[in-house]
C-alpha positions as CSV (number, residue, x, y, z in Angstrom):
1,X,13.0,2.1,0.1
2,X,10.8,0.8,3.0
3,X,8.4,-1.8,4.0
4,X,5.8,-1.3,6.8
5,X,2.3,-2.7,8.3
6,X,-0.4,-0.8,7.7
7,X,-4.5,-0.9,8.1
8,X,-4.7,-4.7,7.1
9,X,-2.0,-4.1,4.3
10,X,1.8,-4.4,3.4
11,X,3.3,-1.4,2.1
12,X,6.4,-0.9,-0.2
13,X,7.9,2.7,-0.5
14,X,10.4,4.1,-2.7
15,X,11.2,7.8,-3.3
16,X,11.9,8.9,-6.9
17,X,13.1,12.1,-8.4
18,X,10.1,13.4,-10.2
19,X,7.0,15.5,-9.4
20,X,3.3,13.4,-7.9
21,X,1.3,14.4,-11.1
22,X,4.5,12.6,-13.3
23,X,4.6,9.4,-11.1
24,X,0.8,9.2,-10.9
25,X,0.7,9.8,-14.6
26,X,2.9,6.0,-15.1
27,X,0.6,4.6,-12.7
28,X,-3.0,5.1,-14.3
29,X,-1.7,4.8,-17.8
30,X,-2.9,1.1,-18.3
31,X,-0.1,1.1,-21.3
32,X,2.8,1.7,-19.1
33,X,1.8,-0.7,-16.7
34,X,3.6,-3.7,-18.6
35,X,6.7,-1.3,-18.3
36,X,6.8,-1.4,-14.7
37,X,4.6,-4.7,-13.6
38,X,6.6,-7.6,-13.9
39,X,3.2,-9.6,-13.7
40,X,1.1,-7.5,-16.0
41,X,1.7,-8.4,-20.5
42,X,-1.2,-5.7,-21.1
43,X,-4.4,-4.2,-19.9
44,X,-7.8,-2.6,-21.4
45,X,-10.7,-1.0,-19.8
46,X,-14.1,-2.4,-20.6
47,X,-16.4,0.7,-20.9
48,X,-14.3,4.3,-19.8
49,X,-10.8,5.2,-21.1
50,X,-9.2,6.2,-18.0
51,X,-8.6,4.8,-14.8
52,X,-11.5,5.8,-12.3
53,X,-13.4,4.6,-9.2
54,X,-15.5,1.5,-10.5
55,X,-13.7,1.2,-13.8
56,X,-14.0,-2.4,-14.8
57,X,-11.2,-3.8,-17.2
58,X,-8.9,-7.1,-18.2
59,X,-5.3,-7.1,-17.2
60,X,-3.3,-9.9,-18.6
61,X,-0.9,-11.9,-16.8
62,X,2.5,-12.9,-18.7
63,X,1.4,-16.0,-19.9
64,X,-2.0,-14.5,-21.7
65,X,-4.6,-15.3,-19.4
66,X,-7.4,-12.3,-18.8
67,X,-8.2,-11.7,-15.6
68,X,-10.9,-8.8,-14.5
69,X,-10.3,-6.3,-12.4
70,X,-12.4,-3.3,-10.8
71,X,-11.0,0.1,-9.5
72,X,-12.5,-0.1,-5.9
73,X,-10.8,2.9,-4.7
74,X,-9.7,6.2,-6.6
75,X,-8.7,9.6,-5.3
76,X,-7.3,11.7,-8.7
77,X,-3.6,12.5,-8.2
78,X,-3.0,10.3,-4.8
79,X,-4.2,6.4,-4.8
80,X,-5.7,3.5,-6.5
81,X,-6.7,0.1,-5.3
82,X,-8.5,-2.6,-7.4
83,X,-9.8,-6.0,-7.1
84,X,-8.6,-8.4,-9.5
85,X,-10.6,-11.4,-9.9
86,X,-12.8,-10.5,-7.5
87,X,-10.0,-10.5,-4.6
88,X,-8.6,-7.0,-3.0
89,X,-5.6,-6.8,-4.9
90,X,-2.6,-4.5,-4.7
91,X,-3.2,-0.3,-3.8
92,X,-0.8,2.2,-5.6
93,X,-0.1,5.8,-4.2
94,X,2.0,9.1,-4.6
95,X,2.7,11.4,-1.9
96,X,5.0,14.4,-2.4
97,X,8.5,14.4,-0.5
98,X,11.2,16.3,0.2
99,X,13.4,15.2,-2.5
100,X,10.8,14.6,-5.2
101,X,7.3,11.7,-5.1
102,X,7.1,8.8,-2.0
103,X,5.6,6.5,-4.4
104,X,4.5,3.2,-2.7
105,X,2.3,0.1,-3.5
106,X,0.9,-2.3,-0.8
107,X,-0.8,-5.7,-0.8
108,X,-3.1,-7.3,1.9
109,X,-1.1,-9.1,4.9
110,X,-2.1,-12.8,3.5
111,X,0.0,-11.6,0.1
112,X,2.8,-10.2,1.9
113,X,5.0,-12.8,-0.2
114,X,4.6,-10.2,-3.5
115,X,5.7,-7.6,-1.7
116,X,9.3,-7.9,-3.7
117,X,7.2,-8.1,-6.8
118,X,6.1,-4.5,-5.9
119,X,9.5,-3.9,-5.0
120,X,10.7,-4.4,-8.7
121,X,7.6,-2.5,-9.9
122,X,8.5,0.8,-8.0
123,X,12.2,0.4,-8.9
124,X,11.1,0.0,-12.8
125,X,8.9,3.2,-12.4
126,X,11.7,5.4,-10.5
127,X,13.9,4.5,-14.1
128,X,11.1,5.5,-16.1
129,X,10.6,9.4,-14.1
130,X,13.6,10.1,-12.7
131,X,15.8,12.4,-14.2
């Protein structure tokens, strides 16, 4: 795992024995996001039913409260980024590696104190694809 400084962002890494299309399949599947996002109880889409660019929704934080969110950035089978009540929130990415998926999340530099949130979340997803 690995943590650098990026465009204005924080970036987590981890790499995880599974194929990008398996990895990015945990991370738009607003179900599984409870599984592996230790401050996410649920989440629902408002209009579409997948993930997309401009996809507006409700994620719900672990003690019930609704907050919206809107997909601000999408490219199918690589990254997502929302904003989450109205603020840039975290992004989420695949990249294929030698030895499987670098999956990786980041967070804007003033939130650089979730980062081991994120941590937790990509170590909860690597249990859930990996072998």
């Amino acid at each position: 795992m690995g943590i650098c400084y990026r465009n204005g962002m924080v970036t987590v890494d981890r790499v995880v024995d599974a194929s990008p299309a398996t990895v990015w399949s945990v991370l738009i599947d607003l179900e599984a996001w409870p599984k592996w996002g230790p401050t996410v109880a649920g989440a629902e889409l408002l209009d579409g039913t997948e993930l997309g660019l401009g996809e507006r929704g409700k994620v719900y934080t672990p003690v019930g409260v609704p907050l919206p969110f809107t997909i601000t950035e999408f490219e199918p089978g690589r990254r997502w980024a929302w904003q989450v009540a109205g603020v840039p929130a975290t992004a989420h990415g695949v990249e294929p590696a030698d030895a499987g998926t670098r999956v990786y999340m980041a967070a804007p530099v003033w939130a650089a104190p979730y980062v081991p949130v994120l941590a937790v979340a990509l170590q909860r997803i690597d249990r859930m694809v990996s072998g």
